[in-house]
C-alpha positions as CSV (number, residue, x, y, z in Angstrom):
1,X,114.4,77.9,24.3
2,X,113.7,77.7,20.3
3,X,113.3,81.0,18.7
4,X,109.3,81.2,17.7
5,X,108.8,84.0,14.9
6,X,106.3,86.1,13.4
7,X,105.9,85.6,9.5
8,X,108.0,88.6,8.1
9,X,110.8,88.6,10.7
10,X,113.5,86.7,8.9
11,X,113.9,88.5,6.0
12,X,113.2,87.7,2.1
13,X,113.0,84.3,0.4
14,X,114.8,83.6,-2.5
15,X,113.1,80.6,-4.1
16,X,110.1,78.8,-3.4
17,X,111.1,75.6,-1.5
18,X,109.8,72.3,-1.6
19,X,107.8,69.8,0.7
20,X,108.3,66.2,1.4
21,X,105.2,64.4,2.2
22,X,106.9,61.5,4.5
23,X,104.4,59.2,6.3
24,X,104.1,55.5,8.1
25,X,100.9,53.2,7.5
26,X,99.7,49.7,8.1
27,X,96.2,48.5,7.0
28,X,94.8,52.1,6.2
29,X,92.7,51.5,2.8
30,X,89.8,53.1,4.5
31,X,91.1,56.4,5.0
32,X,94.6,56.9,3.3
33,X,93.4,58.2,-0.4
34,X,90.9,60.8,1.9
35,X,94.5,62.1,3.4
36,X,96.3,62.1,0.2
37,X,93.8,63.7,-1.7
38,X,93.5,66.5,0.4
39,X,97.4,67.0,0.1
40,X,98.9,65.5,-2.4
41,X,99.4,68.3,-5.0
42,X,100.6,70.7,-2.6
43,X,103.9,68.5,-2.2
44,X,107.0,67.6,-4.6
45,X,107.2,64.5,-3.1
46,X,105.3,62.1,-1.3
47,X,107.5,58.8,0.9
48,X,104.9,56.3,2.2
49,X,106.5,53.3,4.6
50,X,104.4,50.8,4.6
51,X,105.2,48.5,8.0
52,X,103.1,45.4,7.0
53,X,99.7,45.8,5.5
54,X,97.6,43.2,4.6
55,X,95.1,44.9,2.7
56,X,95.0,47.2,-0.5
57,X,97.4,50.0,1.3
58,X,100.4,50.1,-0.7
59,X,97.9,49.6,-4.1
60,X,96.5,52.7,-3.3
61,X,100.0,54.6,-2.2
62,X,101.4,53.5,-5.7
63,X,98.4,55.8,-7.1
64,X,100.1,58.6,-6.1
65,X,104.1,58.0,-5.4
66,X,106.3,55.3,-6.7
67,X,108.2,56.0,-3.3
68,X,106.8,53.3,-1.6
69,X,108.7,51.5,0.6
70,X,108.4,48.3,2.9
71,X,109.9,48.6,6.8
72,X,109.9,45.8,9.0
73,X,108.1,46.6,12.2
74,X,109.3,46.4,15.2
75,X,107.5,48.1,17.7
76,X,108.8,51.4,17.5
77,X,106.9,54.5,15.6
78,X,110.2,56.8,16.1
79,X,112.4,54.2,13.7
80,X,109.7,53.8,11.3
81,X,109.3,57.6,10.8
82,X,113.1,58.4,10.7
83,X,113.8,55.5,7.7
84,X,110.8,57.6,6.2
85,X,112.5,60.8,6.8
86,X,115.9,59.1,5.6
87,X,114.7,58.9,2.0
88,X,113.6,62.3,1.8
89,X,114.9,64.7,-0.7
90,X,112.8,68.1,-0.4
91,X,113.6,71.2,1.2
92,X,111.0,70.2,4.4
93,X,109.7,67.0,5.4
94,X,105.7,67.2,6.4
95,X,105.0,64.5,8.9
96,X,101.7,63.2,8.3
97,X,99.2,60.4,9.2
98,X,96.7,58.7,7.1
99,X,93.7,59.5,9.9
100,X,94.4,63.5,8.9
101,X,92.4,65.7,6.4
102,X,93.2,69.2,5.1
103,X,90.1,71.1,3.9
104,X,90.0,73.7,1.2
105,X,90.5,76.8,3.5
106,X,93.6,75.0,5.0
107,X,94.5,74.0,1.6
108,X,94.9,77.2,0.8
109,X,96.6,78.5,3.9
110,X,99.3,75.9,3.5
111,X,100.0,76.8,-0.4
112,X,100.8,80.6,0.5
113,X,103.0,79.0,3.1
114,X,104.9,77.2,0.8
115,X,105.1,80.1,-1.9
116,X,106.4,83.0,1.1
117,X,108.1,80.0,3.4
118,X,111.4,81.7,4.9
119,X,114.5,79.4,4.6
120,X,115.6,80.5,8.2
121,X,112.5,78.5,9.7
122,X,113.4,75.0,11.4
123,X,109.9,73.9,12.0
124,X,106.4,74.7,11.3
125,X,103.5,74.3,13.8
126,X,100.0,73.3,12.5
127,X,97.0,73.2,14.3
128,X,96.0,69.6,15.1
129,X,92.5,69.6,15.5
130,X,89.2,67.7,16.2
131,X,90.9,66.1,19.2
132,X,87.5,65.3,22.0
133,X,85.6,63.3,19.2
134,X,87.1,60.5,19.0
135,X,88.0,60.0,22.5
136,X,91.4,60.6,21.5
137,X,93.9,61.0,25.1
138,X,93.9,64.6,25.0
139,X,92.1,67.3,26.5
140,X,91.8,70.0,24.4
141,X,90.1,69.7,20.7
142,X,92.9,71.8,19.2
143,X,96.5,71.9,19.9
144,X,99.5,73.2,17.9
145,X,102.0,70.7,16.7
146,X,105.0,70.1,15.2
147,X,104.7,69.5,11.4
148,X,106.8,70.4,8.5
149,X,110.7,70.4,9.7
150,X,113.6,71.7,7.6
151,X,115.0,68.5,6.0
152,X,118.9,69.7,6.3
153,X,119.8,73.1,8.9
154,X,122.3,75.3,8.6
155,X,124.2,76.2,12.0
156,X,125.1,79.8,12.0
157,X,126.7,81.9,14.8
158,X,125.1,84.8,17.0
159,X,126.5,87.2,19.1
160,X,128.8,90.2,18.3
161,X,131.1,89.0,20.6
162,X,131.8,85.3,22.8
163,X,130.0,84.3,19.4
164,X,127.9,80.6,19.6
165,X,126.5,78.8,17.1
166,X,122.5,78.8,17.0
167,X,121.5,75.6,18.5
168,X,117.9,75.9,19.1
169,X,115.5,75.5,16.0
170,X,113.7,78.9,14.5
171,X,109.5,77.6,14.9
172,X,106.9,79.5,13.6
173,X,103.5,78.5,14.7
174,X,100.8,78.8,11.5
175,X,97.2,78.7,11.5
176,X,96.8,75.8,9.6
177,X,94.2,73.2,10.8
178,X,94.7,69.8,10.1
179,X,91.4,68.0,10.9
180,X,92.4,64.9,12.8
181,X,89.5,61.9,11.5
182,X,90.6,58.5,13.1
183,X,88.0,55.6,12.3
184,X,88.8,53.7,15.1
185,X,90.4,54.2,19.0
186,X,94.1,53.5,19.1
187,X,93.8,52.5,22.6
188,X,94.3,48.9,22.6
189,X,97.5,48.9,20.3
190,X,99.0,51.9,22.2
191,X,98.2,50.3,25.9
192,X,99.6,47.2,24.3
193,X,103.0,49.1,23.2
194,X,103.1,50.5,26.9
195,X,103.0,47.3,28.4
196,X,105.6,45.8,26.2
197,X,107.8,48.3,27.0
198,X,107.1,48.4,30.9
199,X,107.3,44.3,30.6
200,X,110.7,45.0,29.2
201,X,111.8,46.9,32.3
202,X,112.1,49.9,30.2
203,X,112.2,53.4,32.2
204,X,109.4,55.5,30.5
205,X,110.2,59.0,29.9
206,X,108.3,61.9,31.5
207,X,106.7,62.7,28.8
208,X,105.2,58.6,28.6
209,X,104.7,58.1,31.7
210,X,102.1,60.6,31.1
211,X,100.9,59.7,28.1
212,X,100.0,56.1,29.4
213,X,98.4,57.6,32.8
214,X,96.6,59.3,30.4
215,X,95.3,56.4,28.1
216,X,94.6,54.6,31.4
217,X,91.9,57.3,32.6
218,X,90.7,58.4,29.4
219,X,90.1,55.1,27.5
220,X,91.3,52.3,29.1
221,X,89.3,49.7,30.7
222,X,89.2,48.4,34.1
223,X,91.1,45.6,33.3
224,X,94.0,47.6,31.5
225,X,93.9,49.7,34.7
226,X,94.4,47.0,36.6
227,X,97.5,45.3,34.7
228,X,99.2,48.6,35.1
229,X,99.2,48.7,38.8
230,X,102.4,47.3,39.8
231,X,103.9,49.5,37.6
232,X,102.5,52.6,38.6
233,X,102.9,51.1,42.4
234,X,106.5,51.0,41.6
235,X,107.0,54.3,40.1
236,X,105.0,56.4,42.6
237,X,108.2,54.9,44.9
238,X,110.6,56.1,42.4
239,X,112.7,58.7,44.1
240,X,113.7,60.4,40.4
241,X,110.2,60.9,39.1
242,X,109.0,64.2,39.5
243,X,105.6,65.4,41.3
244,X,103.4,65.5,37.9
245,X,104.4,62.1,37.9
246,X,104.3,60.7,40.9
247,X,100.6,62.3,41.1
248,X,100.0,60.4,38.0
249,X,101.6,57.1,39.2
250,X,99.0,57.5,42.4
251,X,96.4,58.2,40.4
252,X,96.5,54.9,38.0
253,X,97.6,53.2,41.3
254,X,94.8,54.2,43.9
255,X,92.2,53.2,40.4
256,X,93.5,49.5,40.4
257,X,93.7,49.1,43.8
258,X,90.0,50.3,44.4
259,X,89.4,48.3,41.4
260,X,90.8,44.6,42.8
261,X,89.4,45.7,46.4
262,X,93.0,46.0,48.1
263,X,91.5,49.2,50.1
264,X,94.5,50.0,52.5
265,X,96.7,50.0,49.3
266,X,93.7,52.0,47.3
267,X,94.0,54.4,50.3
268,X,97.6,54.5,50.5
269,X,98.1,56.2,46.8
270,X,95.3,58.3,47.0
271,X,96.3,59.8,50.1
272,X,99.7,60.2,48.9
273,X,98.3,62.3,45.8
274,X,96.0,64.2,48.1
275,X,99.1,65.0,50.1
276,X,101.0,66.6,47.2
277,X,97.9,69.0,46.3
278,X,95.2,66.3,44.8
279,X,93.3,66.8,41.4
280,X,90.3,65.6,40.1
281,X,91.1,62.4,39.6
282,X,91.8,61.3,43.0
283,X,88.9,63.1,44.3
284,X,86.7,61.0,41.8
285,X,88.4,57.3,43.2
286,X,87.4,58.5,46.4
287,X,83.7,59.5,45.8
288,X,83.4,56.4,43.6
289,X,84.6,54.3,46.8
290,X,82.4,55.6,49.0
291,X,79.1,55.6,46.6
292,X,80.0,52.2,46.2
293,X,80.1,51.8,50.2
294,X,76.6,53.4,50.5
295,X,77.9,56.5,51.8
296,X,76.2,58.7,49.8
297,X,76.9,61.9,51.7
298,X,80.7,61.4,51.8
299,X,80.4,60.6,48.4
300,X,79.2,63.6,47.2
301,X,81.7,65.5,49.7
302,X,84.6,64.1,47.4
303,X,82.7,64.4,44.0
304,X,82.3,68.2,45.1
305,X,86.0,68.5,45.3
306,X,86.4,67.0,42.1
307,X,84.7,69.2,40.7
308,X,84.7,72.6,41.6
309,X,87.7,72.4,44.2
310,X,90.5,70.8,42.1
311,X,92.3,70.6,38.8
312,X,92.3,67.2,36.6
313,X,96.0,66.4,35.5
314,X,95.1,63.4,33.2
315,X,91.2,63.1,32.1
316,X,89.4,66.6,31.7
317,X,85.9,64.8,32.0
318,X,86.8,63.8,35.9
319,X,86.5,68.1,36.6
320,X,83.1,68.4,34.9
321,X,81.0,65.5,33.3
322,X,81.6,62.7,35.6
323,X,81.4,64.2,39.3
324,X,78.2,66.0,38.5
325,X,76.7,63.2,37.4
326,X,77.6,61.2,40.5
327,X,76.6,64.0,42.4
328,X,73.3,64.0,40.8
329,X,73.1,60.2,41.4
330,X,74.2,60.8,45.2
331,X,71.7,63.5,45.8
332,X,68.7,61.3,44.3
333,X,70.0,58.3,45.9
334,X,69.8,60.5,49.2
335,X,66.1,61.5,48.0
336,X,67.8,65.1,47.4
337,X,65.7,65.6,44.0
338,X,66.3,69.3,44.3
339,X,70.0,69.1,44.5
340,X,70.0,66.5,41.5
341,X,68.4,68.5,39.3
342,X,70.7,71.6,40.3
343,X,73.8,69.0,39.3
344,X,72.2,68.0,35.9
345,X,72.2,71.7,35.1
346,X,75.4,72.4,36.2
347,X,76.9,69.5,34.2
348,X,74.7,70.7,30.7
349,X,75.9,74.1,31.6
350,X,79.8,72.8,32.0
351,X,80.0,70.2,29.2
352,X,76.8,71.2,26.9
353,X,75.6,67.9,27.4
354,X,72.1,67.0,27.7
């Protein structure tokens, strides 16, 4: 596991060190000289790849860096962000996007890193933040990630004896906030990227494969639901894919099948999930099912489920916002007024919506 510190554990720095700013944009005039505003001074250098803008991006770049440079895009964010890294020259490389603002409290939190920055740290860990708003795949507003990385490290041995050199990187986690402020949804281009790569017969990793269930349920539509299917189909059969994802798989799978009316199929996946402990989700494609059937009362059986008896594994809102509204719905629709009121209040009481 990678050694996480506290701030003083390492010992003394000799000498300040220095930042790379290394980033990768196309078409972001609207927001880019917010981000680099925010930022800019704090580094010694600032790499900006463009990977094909059309509009005034690289204009505004050359404002603040003559390290401009063009890459050739080819459908892969990884090889775009390692030629950034590539002509870095600083100490540590921060990895930032043009969507992202630092305000003055951070500002000043990430200077006195920089002036009492140990040399032994491998990676810093920001807080990535402002994550619900904007509809974003995630379910949490504030997560720590990964953010400023030692450009070059220095292996070193451990051990007094049946010494080893230190493999794992040295991560301290800082309290840094960076306030993510996207002025669109990503969906479409990432769903697009997924179904390249799926189209390709690529294997997606763990780690994809649930990142793309999770676009699916979050902010997809119906129809990008239903173009995933057969993949989904395929890897819920997949004898190598773990539980978290074969859940996941039968998940996006039971959706489009309910979706193109192919009920044994739609049945098929969600029992499968049910059978390997259920979540939310599942328990929502049921309800729906039924609502839509005119069963109100099983409806509101599987809605219940959803939300008080089960966990969500891809889309937070399918535990609290959406199954006690459709329990509200079922209970009016059963002439239940009582009980819908009861599941209005329990939703403003779970989401704080009104």
């Amino acid at each position: 596991m990678p050694t996480k510190v506290g701030r003083w554990e390492l010992g003394e720095t000799k000498y300040m060190v220095t930042f790379s700013m290394c980033m990768i944009v196309k078409n972001e005039e609207s927001v880019l000289e917010r981000c680099l505003d925010s930022i800019a001074d704090l580094m010694d250098e600032i790499v900006i790849v463009d990977t094909g803008s059309t509009d005034r991006t690289k204009q505004i770049a050359l404002k603040y860096t003559d390290k401009v440079y063009d890459f050739t895009w080819a459908g892969d964010f990884s090889k775009a962000r390692n030629f950034a890294f590539e002509k870095a020259a600083c100490d540590y490389i921060y990895s930032a996007d043009a969507d992202e603002v630092i305000d003055e409290e951070n500002r000043e939190k990430f200077k006195q890193l920089k002036e009492t920055m140990l040399s032994e740290i491998d990676i810093v860990q920001m807080k990535y933040t402002n994550q619900l708003e904007y509809g974003t795949i995630y379910n949490y507003d504030e997560e720590l990630r990964p953010k400023l990385f030692k450009r070059i490290r220095t292996f070193r041995f451990e051990e007094p004896i049946h010494e080893t050199v230190v493999l794992e990187p040295v991560i301290y986690d800082s309290d840094i906030e960076i306030v993510h402020k996207p002025q669109e949804s990503h969906t479409s281009r990432d769903i697009a990227a997924f179904e390249r790569l799926t189209g390709e017969g690529k294997r997606l990793s763990k780690r994809l494969h649930n990142l793309y269930a999770k676009e699916l349920f979050v902010s997809g539509t119906d129809e990008d639901c239903i173009r995933a299917v057969s993949f989904f189909e395929a890897s819920a059969e997949e004898e190598t894919r773990s539980l978290d994802e074969v859940k996941e798989a039968c998940c996006v799978a039971a959706r489009g099948n309910r979706l193109l009316g192919k009920i044994p199929a739609f049945f098929k996946y969600a029992l499968k999930n049910v059978a390997a402990e259920g979540c939310s989700e599942i328990c929502c494609e049921l309800g729906q099912y039924y609502l839509d059937d005119g069963d109100y009362k099983e409806a509101a059986v599987w809605f219940y489920n959803a939300a008080y008896e089960t966990e969500c594994i891809l889309n937070i809102k399918c535990r609290d916002d959406l199954p006690f509204q459709a329990l509200a719905r079922c209970y009016r629709l059963c002439g239940k007024e009582d009980l819908a009121v009861f599941y209005e209040e329990e939703r403003k009481n779970r989401t704080g919506i009104c």
